[in-house]
KEKE-3310 file (N, C-alpha, C; in steps of 0.2 Angstrom, whole numbers, plus 5000, padded with zeros to 4 digits):
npx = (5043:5038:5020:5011:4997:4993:4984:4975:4981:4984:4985:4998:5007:5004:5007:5022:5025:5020:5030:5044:5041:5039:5051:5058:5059:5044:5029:5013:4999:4988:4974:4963:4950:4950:4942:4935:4942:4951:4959:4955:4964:4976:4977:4973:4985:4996:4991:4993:5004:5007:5000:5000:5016:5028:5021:5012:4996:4981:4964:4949:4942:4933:4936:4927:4917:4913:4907:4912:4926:4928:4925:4934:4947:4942:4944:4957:4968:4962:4971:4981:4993:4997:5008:5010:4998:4998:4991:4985:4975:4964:4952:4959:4965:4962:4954:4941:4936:4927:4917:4916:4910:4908:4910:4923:4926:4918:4929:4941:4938:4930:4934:4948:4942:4936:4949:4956:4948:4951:4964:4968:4956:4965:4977:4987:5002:5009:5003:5004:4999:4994:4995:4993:5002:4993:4984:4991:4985:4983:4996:5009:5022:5042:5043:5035:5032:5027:5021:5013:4999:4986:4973:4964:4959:4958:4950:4939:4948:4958:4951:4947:4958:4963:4954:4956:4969:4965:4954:4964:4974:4966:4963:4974:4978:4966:4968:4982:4987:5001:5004:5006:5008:5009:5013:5013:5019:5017:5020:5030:5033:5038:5022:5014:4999:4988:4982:4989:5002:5013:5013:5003:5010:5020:5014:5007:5018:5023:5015:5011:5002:4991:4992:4984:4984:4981:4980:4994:5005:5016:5018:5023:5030:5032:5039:5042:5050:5045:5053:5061:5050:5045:5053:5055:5043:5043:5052:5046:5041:5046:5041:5036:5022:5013:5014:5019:5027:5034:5036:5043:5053:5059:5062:5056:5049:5045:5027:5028:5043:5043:5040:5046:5057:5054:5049:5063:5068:5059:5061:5053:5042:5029:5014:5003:4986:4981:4971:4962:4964:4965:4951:4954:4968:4984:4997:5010:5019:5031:5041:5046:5059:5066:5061:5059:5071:5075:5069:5068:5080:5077:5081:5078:5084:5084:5085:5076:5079:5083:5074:5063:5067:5068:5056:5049:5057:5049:5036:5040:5042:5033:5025:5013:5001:4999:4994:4982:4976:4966:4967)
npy = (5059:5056:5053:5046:5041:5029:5023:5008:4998:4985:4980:4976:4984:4993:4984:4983:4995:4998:4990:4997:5009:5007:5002:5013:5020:5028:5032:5023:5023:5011:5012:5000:4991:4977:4973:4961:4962:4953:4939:4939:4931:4933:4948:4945:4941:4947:4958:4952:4951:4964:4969:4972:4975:4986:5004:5003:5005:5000:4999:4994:5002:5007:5019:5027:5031:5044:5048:5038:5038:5055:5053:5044:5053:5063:5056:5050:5061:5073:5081:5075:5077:5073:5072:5068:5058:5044:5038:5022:5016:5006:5002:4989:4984:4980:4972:4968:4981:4985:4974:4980:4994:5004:5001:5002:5020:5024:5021:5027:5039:5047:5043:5046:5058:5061:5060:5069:5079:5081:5079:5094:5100:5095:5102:5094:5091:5083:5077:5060:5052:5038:5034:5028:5020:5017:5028:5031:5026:5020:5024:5026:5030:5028:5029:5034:5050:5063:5073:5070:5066:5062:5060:5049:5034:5018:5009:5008:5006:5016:5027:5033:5031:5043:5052:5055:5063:5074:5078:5081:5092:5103:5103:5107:5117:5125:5124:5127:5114:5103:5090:5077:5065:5050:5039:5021:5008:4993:4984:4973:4957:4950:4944:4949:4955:4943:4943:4949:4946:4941:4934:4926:4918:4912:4905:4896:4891:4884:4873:4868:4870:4877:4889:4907:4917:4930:4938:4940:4938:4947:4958:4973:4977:4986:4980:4982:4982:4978:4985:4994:5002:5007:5014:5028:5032:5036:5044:5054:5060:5071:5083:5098:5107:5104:5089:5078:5061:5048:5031:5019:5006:5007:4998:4990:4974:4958:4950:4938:4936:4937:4922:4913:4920:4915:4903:4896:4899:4894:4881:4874:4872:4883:4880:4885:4891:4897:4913:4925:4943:4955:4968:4980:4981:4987:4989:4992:4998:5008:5019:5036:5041:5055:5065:5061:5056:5070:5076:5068:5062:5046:5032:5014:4999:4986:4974:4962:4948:4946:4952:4943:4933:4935:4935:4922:4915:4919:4912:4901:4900:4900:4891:4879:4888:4896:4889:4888:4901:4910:4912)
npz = (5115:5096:5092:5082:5070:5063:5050:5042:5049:5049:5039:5024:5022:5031:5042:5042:5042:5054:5064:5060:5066:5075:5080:5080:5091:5090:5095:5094:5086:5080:5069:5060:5050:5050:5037:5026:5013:5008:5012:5030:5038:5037:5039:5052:5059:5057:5066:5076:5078:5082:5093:5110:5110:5114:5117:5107:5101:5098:5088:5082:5071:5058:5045:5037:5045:5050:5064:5073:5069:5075:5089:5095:5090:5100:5114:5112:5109:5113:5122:5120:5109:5092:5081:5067:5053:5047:5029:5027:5026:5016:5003:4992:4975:4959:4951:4959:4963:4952:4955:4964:4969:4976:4992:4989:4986:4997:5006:5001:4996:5005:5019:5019:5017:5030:5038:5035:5037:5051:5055:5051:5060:5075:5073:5067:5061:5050:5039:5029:5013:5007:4989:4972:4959:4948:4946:4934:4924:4908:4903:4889:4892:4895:4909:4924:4927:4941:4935:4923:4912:4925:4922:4917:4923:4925:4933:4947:4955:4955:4950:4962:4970:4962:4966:4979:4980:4973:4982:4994:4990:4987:5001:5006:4999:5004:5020:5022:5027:5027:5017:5009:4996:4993:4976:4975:4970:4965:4977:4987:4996:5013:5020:5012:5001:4998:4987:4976:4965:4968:4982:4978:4967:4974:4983:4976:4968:4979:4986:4974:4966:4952:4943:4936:4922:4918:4901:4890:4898:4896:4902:4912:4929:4942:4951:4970:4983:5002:5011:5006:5001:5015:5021:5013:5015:5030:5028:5021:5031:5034:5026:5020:5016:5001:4994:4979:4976:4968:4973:4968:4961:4947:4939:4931:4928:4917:4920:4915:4918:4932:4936:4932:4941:4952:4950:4947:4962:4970:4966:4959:4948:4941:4937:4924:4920:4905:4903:4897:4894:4906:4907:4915:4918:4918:4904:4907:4921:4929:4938:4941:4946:4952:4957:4971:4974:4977:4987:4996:4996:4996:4988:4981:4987:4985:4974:4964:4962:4977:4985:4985:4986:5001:5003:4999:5010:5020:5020:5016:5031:5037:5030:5033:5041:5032:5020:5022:5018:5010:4990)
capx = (5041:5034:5015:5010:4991:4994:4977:4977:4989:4984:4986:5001:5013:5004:5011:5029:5028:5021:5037:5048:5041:5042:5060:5061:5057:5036:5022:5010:4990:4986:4968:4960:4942:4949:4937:4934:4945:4953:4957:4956:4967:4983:4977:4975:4990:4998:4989:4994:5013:5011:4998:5005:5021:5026:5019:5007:4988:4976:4957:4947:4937:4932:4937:4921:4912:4913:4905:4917:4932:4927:4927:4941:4951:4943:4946:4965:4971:4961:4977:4989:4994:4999:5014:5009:4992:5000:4985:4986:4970:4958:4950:4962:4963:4960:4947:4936:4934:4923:4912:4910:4912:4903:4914:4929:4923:4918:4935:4946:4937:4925:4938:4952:4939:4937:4952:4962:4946:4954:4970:4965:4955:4967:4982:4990:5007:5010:4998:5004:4994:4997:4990:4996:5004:4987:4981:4994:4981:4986:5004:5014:5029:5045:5043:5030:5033:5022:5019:5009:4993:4982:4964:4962:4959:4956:4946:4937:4950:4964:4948:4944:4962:4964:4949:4957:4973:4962:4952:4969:4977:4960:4961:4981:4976:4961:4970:4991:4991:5008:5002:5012:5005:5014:5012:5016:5022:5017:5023:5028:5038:5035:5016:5012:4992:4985:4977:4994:5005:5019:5010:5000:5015:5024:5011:5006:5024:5026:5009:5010:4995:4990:4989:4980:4989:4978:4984:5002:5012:5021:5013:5027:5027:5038:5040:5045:5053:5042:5056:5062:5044:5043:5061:5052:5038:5049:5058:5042:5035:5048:5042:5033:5018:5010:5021:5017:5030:5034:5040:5047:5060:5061:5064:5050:5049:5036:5025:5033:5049:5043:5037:5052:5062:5051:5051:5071:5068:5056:5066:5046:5039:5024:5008:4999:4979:4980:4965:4960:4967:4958:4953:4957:4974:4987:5002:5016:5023:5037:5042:5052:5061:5069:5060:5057:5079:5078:5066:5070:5085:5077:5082:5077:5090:5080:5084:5070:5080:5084:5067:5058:5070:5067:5048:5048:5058:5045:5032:5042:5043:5023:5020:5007:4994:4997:4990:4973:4975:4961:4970)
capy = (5053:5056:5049:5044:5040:5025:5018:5002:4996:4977:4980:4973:4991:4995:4981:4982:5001:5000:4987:4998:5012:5006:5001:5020:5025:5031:5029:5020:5022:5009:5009:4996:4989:4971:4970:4957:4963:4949:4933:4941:4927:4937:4953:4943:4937:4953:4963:4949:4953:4970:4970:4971:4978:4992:5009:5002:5005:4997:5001:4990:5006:5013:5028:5029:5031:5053:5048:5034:5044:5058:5051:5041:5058:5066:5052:5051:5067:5082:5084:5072:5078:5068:5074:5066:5055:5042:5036:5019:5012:5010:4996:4989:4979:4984:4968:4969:4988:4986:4972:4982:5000:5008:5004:5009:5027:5027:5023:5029:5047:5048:5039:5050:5066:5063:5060:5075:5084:5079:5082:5100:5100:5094:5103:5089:5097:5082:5070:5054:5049:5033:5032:5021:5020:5014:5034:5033:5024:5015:5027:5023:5032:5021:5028:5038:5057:5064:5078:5067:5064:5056:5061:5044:5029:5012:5004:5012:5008:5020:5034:5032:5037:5049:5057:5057:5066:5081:5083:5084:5096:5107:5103:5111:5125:5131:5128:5128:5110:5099:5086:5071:5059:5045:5035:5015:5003:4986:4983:4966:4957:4945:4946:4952:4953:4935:4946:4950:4939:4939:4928:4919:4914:4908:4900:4890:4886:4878:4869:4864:4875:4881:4899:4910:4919:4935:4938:4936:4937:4952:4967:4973:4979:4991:4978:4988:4978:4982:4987:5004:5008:5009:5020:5030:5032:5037:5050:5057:5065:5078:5087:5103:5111:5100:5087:5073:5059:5039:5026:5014:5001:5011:4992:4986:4967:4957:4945:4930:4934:4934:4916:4911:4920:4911:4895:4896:4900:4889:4875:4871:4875:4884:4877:4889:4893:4904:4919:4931:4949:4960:4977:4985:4980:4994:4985:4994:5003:5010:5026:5040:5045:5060:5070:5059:5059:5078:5079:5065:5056:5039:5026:5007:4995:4980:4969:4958:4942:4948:4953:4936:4925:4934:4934:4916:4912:4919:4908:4893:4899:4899:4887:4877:4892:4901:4884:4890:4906:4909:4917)
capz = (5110:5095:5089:5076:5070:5057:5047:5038:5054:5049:5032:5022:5022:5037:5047:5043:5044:5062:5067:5059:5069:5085:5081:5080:5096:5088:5098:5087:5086:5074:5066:5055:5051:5050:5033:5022:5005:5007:5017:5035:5043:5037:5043:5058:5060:5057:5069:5083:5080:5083:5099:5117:5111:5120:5114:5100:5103:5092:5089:5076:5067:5051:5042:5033:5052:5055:5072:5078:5072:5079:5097:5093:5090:5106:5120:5114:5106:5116:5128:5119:5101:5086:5077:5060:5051:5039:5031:5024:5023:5009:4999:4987:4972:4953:4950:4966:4961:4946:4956:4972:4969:4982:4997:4986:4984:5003:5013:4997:4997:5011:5022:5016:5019:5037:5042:5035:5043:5059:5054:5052:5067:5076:5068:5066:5057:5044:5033:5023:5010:5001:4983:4969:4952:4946:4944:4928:4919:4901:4899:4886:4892:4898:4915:4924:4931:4942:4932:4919:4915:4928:4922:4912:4927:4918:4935:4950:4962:4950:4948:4970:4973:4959:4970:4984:4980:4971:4989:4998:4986:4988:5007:5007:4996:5009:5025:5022:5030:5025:5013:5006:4992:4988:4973:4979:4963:4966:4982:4988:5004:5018:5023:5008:5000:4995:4981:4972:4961:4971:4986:4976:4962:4977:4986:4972:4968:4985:4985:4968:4963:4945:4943:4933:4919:4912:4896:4889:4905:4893:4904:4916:4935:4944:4959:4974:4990:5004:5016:5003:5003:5022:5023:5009:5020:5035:5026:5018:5035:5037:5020:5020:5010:4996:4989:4975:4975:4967:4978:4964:4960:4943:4935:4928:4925:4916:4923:4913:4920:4940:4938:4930:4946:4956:4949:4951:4969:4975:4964:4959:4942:4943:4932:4921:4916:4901:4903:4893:4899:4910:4904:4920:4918:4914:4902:4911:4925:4928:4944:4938:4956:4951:4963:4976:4977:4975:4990:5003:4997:4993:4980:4981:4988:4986:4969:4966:4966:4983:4986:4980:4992:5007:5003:5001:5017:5026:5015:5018:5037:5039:5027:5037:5041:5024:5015:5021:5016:5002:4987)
cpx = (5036:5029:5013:5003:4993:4985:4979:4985:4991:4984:4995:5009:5013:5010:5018:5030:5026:5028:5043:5045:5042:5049:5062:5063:5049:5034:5014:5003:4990:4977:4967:4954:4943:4942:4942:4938:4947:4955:4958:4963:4974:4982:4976:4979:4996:4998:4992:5002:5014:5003:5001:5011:5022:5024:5014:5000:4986:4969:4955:4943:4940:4932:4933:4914:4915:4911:4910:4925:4931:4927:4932:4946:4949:4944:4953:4970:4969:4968:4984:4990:4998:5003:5012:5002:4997:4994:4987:4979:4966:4957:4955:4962:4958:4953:4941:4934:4929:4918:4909:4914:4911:4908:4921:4930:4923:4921:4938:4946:4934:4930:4942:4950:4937:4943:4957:4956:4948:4960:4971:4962:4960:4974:4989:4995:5008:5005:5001:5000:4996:4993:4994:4997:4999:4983:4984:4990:4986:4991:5006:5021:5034:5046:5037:5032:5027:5019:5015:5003:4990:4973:4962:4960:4957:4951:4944:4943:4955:4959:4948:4950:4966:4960:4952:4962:4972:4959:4959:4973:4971:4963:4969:4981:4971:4963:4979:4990:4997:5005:5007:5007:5010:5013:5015:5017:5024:5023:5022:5033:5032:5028:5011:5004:4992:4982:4981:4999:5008:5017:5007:5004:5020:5020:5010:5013:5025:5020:5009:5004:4998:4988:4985:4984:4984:4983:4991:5007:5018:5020:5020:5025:5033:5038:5045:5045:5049:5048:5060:5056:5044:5047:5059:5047:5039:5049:5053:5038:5038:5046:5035:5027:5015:5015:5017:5024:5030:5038:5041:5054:5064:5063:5059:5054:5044:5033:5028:5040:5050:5041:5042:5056:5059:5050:5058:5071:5068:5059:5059:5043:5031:5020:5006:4992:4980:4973:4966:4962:4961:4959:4955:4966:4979:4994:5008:5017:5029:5039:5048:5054:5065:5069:5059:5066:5080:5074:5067:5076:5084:5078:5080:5081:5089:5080:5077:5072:5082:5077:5064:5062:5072:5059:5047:5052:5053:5039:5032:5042:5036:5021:5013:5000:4993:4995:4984:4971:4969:4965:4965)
cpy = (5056:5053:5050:5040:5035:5022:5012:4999:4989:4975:4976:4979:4993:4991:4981:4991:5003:4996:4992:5006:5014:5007:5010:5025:5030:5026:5027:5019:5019:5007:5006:4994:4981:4967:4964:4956:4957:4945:4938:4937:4931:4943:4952:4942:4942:4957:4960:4949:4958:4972:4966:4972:4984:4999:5010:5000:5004:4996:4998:4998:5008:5018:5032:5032:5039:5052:5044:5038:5049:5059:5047:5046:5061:5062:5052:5055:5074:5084:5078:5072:5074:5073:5073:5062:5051:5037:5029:5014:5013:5001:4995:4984:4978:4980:4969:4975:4985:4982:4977:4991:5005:5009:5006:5017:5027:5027:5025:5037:5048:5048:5046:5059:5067:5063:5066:5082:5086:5082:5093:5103:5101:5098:5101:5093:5090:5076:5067:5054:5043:5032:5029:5024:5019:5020:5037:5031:5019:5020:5024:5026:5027:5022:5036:5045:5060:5071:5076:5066:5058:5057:5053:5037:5024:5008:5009:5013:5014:5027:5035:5037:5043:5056:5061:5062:5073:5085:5084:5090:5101:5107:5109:5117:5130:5131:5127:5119:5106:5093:5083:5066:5056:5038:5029:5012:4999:4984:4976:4965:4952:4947:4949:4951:4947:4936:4947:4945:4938:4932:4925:4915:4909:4904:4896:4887:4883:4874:4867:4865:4877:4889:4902:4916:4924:4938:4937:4935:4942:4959:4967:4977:4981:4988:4981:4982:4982:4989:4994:5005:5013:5015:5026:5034:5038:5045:5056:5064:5071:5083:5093:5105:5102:5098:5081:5068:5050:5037:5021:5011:5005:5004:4986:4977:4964:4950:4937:4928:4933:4928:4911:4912:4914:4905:4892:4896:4895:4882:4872:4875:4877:4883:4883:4888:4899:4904:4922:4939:4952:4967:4981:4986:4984:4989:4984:4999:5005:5018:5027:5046:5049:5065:5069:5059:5064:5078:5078:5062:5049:5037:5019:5003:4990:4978:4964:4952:4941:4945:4948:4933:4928:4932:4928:4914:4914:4915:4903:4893:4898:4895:4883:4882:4895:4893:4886:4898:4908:4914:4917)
cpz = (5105:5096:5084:5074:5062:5055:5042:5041:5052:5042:5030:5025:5030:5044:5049:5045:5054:5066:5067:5063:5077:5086:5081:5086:5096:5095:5095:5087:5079:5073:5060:5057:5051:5043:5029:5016:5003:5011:5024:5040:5042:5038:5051:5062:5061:5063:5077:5083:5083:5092:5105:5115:5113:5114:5106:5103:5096:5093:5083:5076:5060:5049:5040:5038:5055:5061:5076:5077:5075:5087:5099:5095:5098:5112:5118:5112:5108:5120:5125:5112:5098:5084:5070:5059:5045:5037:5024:5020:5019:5006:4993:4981:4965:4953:4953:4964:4957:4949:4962:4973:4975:4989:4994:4988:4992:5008:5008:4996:5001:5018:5023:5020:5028:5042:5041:5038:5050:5060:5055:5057:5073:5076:5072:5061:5050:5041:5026:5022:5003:4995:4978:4962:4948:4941:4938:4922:4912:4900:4896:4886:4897:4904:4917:4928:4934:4939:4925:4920:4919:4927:4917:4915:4921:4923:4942:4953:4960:4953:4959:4972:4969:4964:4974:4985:4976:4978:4992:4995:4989:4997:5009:5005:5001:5015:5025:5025:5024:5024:5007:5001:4991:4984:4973:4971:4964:4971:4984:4994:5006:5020:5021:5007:4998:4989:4976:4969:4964:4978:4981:4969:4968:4980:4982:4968:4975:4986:4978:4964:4956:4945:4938:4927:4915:4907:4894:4892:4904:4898:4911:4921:4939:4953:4964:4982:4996:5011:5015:5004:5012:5025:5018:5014:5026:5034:5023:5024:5038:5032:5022:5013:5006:4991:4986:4973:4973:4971:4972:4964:4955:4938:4934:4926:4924:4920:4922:4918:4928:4940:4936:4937:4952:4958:4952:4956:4971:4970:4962:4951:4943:4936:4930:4917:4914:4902:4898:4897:4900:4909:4909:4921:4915:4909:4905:4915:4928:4933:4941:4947:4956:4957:4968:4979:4977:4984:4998:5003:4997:4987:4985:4982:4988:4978:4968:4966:4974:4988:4987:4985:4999:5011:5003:5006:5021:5022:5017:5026:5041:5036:5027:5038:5035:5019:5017:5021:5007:4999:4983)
residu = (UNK:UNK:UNK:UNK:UNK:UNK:UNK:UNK:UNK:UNK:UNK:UNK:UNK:UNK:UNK:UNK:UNK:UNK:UNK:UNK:UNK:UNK:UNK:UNK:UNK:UNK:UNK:UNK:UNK:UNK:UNK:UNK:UNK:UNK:UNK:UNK:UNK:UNK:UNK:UNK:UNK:UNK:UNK:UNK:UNK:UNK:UNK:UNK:UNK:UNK:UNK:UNK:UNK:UNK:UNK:UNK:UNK:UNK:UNK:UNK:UNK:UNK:UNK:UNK:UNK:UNK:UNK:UNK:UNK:UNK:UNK:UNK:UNK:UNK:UNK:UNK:UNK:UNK:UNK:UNK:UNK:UNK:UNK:UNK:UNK:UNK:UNK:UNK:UNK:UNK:UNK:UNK:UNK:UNK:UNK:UNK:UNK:UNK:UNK:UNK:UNK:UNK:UNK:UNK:UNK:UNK:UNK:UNK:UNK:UNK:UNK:UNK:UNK:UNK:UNK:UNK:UNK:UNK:UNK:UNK:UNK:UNK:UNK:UNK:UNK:UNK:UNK:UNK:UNK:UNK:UNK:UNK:UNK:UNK:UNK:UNK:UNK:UNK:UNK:UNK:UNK:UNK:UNK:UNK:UNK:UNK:UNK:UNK:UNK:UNK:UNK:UNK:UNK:UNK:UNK:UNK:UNK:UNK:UNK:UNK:UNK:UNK:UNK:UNK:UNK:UNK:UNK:UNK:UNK:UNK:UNK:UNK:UNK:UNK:UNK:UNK:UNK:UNK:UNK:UNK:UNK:UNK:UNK:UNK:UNK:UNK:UNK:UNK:UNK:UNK:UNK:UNK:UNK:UNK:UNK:UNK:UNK:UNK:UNK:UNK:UNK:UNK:UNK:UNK:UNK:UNK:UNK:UNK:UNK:UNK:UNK:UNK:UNK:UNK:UNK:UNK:UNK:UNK:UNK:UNK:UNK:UNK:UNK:UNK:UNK:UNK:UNK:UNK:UNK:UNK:UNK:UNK:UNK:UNK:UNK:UNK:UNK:UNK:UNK:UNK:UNK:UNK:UNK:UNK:UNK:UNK:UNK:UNK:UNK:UNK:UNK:UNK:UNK:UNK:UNK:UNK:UNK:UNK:UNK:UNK:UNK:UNK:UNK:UNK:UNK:UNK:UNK:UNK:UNK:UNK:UNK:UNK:UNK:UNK:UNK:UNK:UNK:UNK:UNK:UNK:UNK:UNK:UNK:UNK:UNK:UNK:UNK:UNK:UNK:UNK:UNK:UNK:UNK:UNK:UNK:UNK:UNK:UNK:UNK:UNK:UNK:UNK:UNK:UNK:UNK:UNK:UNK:UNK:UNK:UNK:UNK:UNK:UNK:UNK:UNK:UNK:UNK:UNK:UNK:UNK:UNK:UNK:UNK:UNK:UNK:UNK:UNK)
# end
């Protein structure tokens, strides 16, 4: 059987990737810090799906802590070897970045720098590494290739995992290990973050809440169904050598128009407070998956009117506890 060391287990991607790994027949070491980013009750909620199922171990630690990983790896890896590291965890969240930089930088690169130590230590034969469409910065091309530039971040959390995907590229050049970066594009789904439009367009269309509308609702966003991500993911950990790939829909839509689908959904019009835009705010993104189908054979099966009414049935399924979810 193999194993599989998941971080950021209680995370939003983490969570569906460890179900979807079990269902694999994996045997699933998931670690998270259970912090604060964001409302905790649905990182709790999460984590209580996926403990006591068979072959899924779970450890509350941080990445950012070289001494507790470190003993972490030697109590369950001296004589029992990992096959892969998919490493999910990280502080997320363009806004939060610019007030609170500090622990950005220190699970996003710090975090990052202990674990593919380990990895190496350990030789560990494959390392995921998720980093984000974010690292494109203000592009004005109609889609993003990774062979563009990423030197230009618009908000820490962009520059944190620009960082990070420099130390691994360094880290595969000094010792050969097999190194995967994959850039996420706005990822959404049942259990999603409380920090992203997609939950909080639909919570506050089922609650009858007003939203917040930064700038003209014209800025478009390469919504990605979380359940290609995670087949994406999957497919990623047979790849060799140092590889840089987009995980995208490739079908950008603006924000006006998700609130509109949404609206139609939930049969609820959603209330609008115009803001002023936010500079961290990139206008558009857009994944150019050329290479990602040349490499693993993914594309996106997930529509977002699809998408958006399976994510509100599980909304409507919980509704009761997700009203006290702080968004």
């Amino acid at each position: 059987m193999k194993k599989i060391l998941l971080t950021g287990a209680a995370g939003f991607i983490g969570y569906h990737l460890s179900v979807f790994l079990l269902n694999k027949g994996f045997e699933v070491y998931g670690l998270d810090d259970l912090n604060n980013n964001y409302d905790k009750r649905i990182k709790q909620w999460r984590i209580s799906q996926l403990v006591g199922k068979k072959n899924f171990h779970f450890t509350k630690i941080n990445i950012v802590s070289p001494l507790n990983l470190n003993e972490y790896f030697r109590k369950n890896f001296k004589s029992n070897k990992l096959d892969a590291i998919i490493n999910l965890a990280a502080r997320t969240g363009v806004r939060k970045s610019t007030l609170d930089p500090d622990s950005y930088y220190r699970s996003n690169v710090i975090g990052v720098l202990n674990l593919v130590k380990l990895a190496n230590r350990y030789s560990i034969k494959s390392f995921v590494h998720a980093s984000t469409s974010s690292v494109y910065g203000k592009s004005r091309k109609k889609n993003f290739k990774i062979t563009d530039d990423t030197n230009r971040p618009l908000s820490n959390y962009a520059a944190s995992k620009k960082a990070s995907e420099v130390l691994l590229y360094a880290y595969h050049m000094l010792h050969k290990q097999n190194i995967t970066i994959l850039r996420l594009f706005t990822v959404y789904g049942p259990a999603g973050r409380p920090d992203m439009s997609p939950f909080i367009f639909i919570q506050s269309s089922i609650n009858s809440d007003p939203i917040n509308l930064f700038g003209t609702g014209k800025q478009q966003r390469d919504f990605t169904y979380v359940d290609d991500v995670i087949v994406g993911i999957y497919k990623s950990l047979k790849l060799k050598g140092y590889n840089v790939l987009n995980l995208g829909n490739n079908k950008p839509i603006s924000i006006n128009h998700l609130i509109v689908k949404i609206s139609e959904l939930s049969k609820n019009k959603i209330k609008i407070n115009k803001k002023p835009p936010n500079p961290e705010d990139v206008p558009f993104t857009a994944a150019n998956i050329s290479r990602t189908k040349q490499l693993i054979g993914w594309a996106p099966k997930t529509g977002i009117d699809q998408g958006l009414q399976k994510t509100l049935k599980w909304h409507l399924k919980n509704k009761e506890w997700l009203s006290k979810i702080k968004i």
